[in-house]
N, C-alpha and C positions, 0 to 999 in steps of 0.2 A: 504494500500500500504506500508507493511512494510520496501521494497528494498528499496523505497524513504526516507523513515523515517528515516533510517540508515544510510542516507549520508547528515546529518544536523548536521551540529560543528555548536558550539556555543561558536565561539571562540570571540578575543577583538576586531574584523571588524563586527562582526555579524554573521548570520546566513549563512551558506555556505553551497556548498558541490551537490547541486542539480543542474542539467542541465534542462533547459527550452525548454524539447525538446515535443514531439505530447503525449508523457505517462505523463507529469507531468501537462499537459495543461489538460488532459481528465479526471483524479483525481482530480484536482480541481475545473472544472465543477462541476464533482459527488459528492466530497462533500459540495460544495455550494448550490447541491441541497438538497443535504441532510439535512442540519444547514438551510433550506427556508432562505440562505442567499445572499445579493445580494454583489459583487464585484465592489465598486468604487476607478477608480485611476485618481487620479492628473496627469496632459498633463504634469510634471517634471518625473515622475516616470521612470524606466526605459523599452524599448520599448519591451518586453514580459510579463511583468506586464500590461502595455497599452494593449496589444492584447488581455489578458485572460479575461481582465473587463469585465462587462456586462455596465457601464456608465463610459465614459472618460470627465474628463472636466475642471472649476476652480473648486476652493473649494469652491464658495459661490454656486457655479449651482450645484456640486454632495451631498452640504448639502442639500438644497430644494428638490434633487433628492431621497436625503434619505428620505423625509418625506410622501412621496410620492407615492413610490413604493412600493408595498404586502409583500414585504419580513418580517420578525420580526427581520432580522439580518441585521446588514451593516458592510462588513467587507469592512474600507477606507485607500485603500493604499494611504499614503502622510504622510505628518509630524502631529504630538499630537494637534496646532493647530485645526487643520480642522477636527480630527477626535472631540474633544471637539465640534466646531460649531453643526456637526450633529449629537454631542446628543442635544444640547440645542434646534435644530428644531423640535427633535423626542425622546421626552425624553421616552414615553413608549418603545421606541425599545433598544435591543442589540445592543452596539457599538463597534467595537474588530478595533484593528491596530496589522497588523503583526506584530511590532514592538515598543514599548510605548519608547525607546530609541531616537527614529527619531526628534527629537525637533527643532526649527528655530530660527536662529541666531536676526532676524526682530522682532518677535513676543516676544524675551528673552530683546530684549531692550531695555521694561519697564514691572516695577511690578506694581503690586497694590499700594505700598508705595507710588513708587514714582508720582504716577496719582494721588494720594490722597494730597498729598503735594502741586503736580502742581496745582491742583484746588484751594486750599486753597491760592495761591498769587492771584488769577483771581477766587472769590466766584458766580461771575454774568458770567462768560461766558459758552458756549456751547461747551461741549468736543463731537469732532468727532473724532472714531475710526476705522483706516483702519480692513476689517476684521480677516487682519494677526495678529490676539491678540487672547491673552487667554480667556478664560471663565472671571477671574476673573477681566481684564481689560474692554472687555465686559459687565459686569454688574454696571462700574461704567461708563458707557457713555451716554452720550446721544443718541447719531447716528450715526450707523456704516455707513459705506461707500465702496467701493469696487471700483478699481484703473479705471474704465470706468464710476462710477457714481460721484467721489468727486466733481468734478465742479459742479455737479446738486444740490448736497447735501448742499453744501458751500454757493452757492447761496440761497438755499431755505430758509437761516436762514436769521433772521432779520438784516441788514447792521448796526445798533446801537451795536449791541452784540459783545463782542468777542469773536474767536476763539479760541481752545484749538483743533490742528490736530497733530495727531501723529498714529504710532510713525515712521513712514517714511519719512526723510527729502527731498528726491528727488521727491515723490510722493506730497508731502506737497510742495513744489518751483513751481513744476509743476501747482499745483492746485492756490496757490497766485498768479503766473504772467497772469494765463488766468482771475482769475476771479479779479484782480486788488484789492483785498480787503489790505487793511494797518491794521485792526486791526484782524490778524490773526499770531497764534506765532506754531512754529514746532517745535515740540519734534525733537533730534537730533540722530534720529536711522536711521539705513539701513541693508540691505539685504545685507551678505557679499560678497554673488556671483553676483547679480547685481551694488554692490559699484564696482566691481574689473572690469567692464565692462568699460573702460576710455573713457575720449571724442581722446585723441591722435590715439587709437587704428581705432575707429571708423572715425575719418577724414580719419585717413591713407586707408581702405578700401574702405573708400566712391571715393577716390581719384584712388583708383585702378579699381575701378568697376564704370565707371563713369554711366552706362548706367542699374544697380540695383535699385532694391526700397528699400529702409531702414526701416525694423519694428521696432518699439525700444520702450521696455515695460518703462511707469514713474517712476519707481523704480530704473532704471540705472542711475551711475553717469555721464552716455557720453549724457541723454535727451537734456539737456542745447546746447550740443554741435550739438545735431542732429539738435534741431532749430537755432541755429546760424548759421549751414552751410546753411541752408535753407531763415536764414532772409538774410544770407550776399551777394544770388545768388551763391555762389560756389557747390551748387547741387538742382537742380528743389525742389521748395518747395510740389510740385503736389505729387514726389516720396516720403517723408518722412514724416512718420504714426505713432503717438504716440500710441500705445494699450494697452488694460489689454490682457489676453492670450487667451480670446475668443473672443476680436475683429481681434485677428492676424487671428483666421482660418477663419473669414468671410471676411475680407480683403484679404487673400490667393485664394480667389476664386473671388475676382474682379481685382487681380494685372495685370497690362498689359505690368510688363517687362519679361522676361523669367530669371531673378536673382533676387530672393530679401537674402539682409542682414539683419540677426535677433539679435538683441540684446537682451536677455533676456535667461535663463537657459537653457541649449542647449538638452533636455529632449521635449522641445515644436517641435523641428524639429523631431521628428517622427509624430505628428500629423496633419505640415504643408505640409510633405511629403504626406502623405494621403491623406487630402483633397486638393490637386491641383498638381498631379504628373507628370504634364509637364513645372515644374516651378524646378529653382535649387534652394533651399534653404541653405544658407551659413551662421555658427555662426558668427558671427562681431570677438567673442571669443570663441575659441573650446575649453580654461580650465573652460567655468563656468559652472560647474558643482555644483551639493549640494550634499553634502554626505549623509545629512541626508533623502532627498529623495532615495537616491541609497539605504538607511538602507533597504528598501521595497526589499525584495531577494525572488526568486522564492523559497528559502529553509524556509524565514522568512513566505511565505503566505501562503504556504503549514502548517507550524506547526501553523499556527494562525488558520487553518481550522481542522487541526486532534484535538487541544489540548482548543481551545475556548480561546486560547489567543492573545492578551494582552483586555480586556476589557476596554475601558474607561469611567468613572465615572466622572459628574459632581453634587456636589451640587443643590438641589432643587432651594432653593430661589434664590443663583448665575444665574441659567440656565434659571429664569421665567424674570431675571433683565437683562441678555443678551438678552432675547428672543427679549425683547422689543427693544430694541435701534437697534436689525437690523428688526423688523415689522416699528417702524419710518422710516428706511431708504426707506423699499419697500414701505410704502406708501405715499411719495414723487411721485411716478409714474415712476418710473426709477432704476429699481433693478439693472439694468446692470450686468454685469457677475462679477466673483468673481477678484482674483488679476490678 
């Protein structure tokens, strides 16, 4: 499809220049079948990207998903992250991202250094890592965790031990006040888009829309605030729902108001839209957005498919040292979904 080819700038926003219309959708079928590759996107991606996939979902479900399926290729539209997980799950397969530029603000929060340092003040405790981490953070953990499994995770370790959770501090508050542990310490990272999600914002809504349900991912700075509105009786505790992003589309299909408020990357509302489309779904915040998700362009996944790029490449022994701390997590008996 050379017409298409022709209209990809590779300028300093990315990949541009191609319209997502029924020609650009059929080319990439065709050569996804061509490359025996298969197309997974992240429920943040943007919503023509979501439609072309052949698997939508978190990043811990479409890595398992890569391991899994025939293809010998996985081309993962989301962030470096998550394309990195599912090589570590699938190390004999291809692993290509539209884009190797797409990186996360969460997962850049901490290095290796610095997890190597952090351990070395705390030599006896058990480092739990959300799966928003690098390979190389990964391989120094104990047990991943994924933002519907921490409390399970947290719990299952021995109450004498200390904790080591990171590197999400909202995620990490969320997980200490349910499960009441005192010797548990949070690395001091977050997600920029869901830090920028406030509790002010989110009362004010809650307060306009008395009669919505509130979804609201543990990585937002407003959780705290969701359950405060909820402990203090200022909105029915019944409507307000703490999720990772694949408990929102299963709860999206048990809501019983016809509004729910979503806090969390406003990319998830095309696939809440989807599965339950006689419900109005409304961002809490209609700017959180991630750019680095949006890197994923119908121009970017097009040349990831003509050109076999961007590949990602994990070290062997890094990828056999990640592997493990998230097989610890699934066999706890609660993989739960990814963030």
């Amino acid at each position: 499809m050379p017409a298409l080819m022709e209209q990809v700038v590779d300028g300093p926003e990315g990949y541009e220049g191609v319209q997502a219309g029924p020609e650009w959708a059929a080319e990439v079928r065709r050569l996804a079948k061509a490359r025996n590759a298969t197309i997974l996107a992240h429920n943040y991606q943007l919503p023509e990207i979501q439609d072309v996939a052949d698997h939508v979902g978190d990043s811990l479900a479409l890595s398992r998903m890569a391991a899994e399926v025939p293809e010998e290729t996985i081309i993962f539209c989301g962030v470096h992250f998550m394309a990195e997980t599912a090589k570590i799950l699938s190390p004999e397969k291809t692993v290509l991202i539209p884009d190797q530029r797409a990186g996360c603000s969460l997962a850049d929060s901490i290095k290796g250094d610095e997890l190597r340092a952090w351990r070395a003040e705390f030599p006896d405790a058990v480092v739990v890592s959300y799966v928003n981490t690098t390979a190389e953070v990964k391989a120094l953990t104990d047990i991943c965790c994924t933002s519907s499994n921490a409390v399970d995770v947290v719990a299952s370790i021995d109450p004498e031990r200390e904790v080591l959770f990171l590197p999400d501090q909202f995620l990490g508050a969320h997980v200490k006040r349910v499960t009441g542990r005192a010797n548990m310490h949070i690395w001091a990272g977050e997600c920029h888009v869901h830090a920028g999600i406030n509790g002010d914002e989110l009362a004010e809504q809650a307060r306009t829309h008395p009669d919505a349900e509130l979804f609201v991912h543990p990585e937002c700075g407003c959780a705290t605030s969701a359950l405060y509105l909820a402990g203090e009786g200022s909105f029915p505790a019944d409507r307000v729902h703490i999720l990772s992003t694949g408990g929102m589309i299963e709860q999206a299909k048990a809501a019983k108001s016809s509004q729910v408020l979503v806090a969390t990357e406003i990319g998830m509302l095309h696939q809440l839209r989807k599965a339950a489309p006689g419900i109005d779904f409304q961002a809490v915040n209609d700017r959180a957005s991630c750019r680095y998700m949006k890197m994923i362009t119908p121009a970017a996944l097009l040349r990831c498919l003509v050109e076999g790029a961007d590949e990602v490449h994990v070290d062997a022994e890094m990828a056999a040292l990640g592997r493990g701390s998230v097989q610890r997590m699934i066999a706890i008996g609660n993989s739960g979904g990814g963030e």
